[in-house]
C-alpha positions in Angstrom: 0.0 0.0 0.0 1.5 2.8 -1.1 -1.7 5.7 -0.7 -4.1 6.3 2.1 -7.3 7.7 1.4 -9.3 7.4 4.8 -12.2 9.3 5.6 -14.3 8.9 8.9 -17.6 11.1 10.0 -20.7 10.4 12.5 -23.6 12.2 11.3 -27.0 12.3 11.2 -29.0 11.5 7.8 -31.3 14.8 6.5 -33.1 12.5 4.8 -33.7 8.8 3.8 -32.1 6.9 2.3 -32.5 6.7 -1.6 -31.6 2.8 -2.3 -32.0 1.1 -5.7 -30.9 -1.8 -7.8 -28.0 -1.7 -10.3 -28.4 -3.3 -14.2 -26.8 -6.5 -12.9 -28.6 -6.9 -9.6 -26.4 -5.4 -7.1 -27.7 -2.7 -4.4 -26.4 0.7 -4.1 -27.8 3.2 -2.3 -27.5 7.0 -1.9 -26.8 8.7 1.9 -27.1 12.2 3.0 -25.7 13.0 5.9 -24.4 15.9 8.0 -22.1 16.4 10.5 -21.3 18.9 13.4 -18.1 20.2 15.1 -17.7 22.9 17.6 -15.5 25.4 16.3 -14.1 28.5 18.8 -13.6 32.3 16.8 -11.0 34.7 17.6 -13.2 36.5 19.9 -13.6 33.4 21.8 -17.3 32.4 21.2 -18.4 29.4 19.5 -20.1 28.2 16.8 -21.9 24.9 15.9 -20.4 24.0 11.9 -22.1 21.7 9.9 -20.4 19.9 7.0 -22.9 18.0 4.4 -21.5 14.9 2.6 -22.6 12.3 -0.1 -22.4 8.7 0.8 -22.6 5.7 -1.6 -23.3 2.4 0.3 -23.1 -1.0 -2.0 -24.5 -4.0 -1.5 -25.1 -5.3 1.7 -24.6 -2.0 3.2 -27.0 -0.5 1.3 -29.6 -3.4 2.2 -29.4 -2.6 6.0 -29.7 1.5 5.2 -32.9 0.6 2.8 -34.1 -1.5 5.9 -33.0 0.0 9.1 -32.4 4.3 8.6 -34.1 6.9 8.0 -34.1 10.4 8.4 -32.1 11.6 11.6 -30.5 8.3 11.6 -27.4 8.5 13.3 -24.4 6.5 11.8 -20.6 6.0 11.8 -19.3 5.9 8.6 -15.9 5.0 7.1 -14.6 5.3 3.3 -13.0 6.8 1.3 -13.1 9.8 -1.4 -14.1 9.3 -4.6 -14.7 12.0 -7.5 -16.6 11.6 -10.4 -16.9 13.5 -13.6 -19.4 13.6 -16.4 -20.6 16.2 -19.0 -23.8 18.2 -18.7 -26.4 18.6 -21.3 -24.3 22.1 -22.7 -21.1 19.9 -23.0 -19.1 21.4 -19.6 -17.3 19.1 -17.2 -19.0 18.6 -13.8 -17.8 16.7 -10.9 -18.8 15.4 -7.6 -16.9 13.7 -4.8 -18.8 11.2 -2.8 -17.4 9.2 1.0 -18.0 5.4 -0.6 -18.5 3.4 2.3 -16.8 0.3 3.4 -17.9 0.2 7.1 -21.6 1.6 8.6 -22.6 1.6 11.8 -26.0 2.3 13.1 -25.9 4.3 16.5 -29.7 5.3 17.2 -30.3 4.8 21.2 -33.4 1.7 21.7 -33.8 3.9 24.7 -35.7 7.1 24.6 -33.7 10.1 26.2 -34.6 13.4 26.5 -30.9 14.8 26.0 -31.3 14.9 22.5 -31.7 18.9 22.4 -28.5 19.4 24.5 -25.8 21.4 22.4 -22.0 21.0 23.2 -18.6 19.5 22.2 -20.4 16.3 23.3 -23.1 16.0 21.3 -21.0 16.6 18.0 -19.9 14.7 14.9 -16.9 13.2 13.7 -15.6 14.8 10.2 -12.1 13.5 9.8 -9.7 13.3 6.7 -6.7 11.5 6.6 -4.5 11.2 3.3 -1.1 9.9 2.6 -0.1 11.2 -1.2 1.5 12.9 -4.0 1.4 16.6 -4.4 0.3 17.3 -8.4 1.7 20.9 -8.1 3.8 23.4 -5.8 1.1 24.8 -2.6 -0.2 28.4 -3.8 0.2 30.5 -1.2 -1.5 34.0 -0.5 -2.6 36.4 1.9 -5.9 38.2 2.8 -6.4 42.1 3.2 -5.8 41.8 6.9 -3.3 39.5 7.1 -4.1 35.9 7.3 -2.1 33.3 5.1 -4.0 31.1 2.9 -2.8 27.8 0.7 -4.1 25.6 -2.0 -2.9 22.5 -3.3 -4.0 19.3 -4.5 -2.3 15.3 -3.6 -3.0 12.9 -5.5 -3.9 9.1 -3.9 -3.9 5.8 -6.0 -5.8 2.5 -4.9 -5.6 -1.0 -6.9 -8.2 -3.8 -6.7 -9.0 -6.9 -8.4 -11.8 -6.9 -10.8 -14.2 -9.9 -10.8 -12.3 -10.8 -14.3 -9.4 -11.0 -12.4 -7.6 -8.0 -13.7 -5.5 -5.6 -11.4 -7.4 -2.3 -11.8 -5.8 1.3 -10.3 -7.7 4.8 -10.2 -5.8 7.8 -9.1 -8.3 10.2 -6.8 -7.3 14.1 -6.8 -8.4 15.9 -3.2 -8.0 19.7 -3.3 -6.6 20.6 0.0 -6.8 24.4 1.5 -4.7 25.5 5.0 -4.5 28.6 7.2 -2.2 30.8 8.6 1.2 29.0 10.4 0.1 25.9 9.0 -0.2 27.2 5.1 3.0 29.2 5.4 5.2 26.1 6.5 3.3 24.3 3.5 3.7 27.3 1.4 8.0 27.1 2.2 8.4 23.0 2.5 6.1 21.3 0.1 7.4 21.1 -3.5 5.3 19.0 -6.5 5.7 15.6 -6.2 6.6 14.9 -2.8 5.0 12.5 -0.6 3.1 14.1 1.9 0.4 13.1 4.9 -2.6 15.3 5.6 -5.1 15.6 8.2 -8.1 17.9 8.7 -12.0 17.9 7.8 -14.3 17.4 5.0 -15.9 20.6 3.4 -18.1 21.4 0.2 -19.1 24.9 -0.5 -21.4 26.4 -3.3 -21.2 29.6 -5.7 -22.7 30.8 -8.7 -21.2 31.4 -12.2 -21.6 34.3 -13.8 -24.6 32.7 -16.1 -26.5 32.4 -12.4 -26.1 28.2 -11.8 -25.0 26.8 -9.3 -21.8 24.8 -8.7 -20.0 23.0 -6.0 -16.6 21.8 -4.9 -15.8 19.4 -2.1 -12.2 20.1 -0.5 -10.1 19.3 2.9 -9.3 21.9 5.3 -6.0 20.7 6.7 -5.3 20.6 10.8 -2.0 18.8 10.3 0.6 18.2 7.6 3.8 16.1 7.4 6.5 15.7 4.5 7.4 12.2 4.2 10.4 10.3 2.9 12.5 12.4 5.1 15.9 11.0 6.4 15.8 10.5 10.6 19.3 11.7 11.3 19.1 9.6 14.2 18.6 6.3 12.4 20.5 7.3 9.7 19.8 6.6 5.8 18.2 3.5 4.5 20.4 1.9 1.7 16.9 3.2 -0.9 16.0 6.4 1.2 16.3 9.9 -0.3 14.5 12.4 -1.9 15.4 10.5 -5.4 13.3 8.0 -4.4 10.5 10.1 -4.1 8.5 10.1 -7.6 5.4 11.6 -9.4 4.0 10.2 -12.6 2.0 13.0 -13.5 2.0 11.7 -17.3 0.2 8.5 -15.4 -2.4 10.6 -13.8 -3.7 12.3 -16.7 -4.0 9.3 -18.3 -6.4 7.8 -15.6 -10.2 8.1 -16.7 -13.3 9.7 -15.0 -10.9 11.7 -12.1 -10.9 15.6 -11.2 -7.5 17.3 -12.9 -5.5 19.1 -9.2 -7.3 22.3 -10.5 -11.0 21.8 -11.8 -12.0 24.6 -14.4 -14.6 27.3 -12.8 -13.7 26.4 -9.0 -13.9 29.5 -7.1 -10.4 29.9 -4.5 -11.8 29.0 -1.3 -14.0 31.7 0.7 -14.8 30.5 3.6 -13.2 29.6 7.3 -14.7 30.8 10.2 -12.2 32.8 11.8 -12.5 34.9 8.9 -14.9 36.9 6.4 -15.3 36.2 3.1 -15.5 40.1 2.0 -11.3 40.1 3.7 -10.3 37.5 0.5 -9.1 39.1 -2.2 -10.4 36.5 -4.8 
């Protein structure tokens, strides 16, 4: 394993559970589901955030979500990122990135409680990203009017799996990632295009509107925590294969790979949100 594309949220579902039958028999099944953290401003008050996310659940997954949830189910959910593309009806490129489930857990109480109103740090959801990847191009890194530093950059993460033919299949996922302040400055100075890199942090889709008045969305990862990899320990010393030689990116590879987002979708507003500041201060 070379990749890790990990994603892990509890939620609750805003509605149910849209579950159907593919052309060759197998169940798949459509989740919505949102998730809440607690998030703390510069002025010290706090704010409840909610993150909304797309779920595909196959087969016998999506069996026990067409028998068992329902809207304001509350479920653990584990996955991983996938994006899809397609073209509209007027020929333009569209994509969506969806958590495709491998693990669901059901976590509704059998026992009526009357603590369902309460509102704190306990009584939040779980939106966590890890990724363990390639960067497809050097971090962008700018700064609002008052101050605050802002990155983007994308990673790319391959998976391989056996088809039921018995062929090895790969698929290369791209996940635009977005940091703030110390965080995006260190990225902004250390990470270079094509160095293996680990990222933590949340899950978070945002909407705008073109010029022509549609709408459009984009799903990125705000980063918490970033590490270079492939680094040599000057306490252990060098492995006889270590170095940053060894470190590669076959970008010719991933443009090759079919239905996946490019590291810089076409139309994609920069990022304009984060709650420790507005989105008049960005200047794009």
């Amino acid at each position: 394993m070379y990749a890790l594309n990990r994603v892990q949220i509890i939620g609750h579902l805003t509605q149910a559970p849209e579950v159907r039958q593919t052309p060759t028999g197998q169940m798949v099944g459509d989740l919505n589901v949102v998730t809440k953290q607690m998030t703390v401003r510069q002025d010290g008050s706090r704010q409840i955030l909610p993150s909304y996310h797309s779920v595909v659940v196959w087969r016998g997954l999506a069996e026990i979500a067409d028998r068992f949830l329902k809207k304001g189910s509350q479920v653990y959910i584990s996955g991983k990122l996938q994006t899809d593309s397609w073209d509209d009806p007027e020929g333009q490129k569209r994509y969506k990135t969806r958590l495709v489930a491998d693990e669901m857990i059901m976590l509704d109480s059998k026992i009526a409680s009357a603590q369902s109103a309460a509102s704190s740090e306990i009584t939040s959801g779980l939106n966590q990203v890890e990724l363990i990847g390639n960067l497809t191009k050097d971090p962008e890194l700018r700064q609002t009017p008052n101050g605050n530093s802002v990155c983007n950059f994308s990673v790319a993460t391959n998976f391989t799996w056996k088809a039921r033919t018995g062929e090895q299949q790969e698929r290369t996922e791209f996940h635009n990632v977005v940091a703030w302040d110390t965080l995006s400055q260190s990225i902004g100075q250390s990470f270079k295009k094509g160095r293996k890199v680990y990222i933590s942090g949340r899950i978070q889709t945002r909407s705008w509107e073109t010029p022509d008045g549609k709408k459009r969305w984009t799903t990125e990862i705000v980063a918490d925590k970033a590490l270079l990899l492939g680094l040599v320990d000057s306490e252990f010393g060098a492995p006889e294969s270590a170095g940053a030689s060894q470190v590669t990116f076959s970008e010719p590879k991933i443009k090759q790979t079919a239905g996946v987002i490019p590291d810089n979708p076409v139309e994609v507003p920069a990022i304009n949100y984060e709650p420790d500041i507005r989105p008049e201060d960005l200047p794009f």
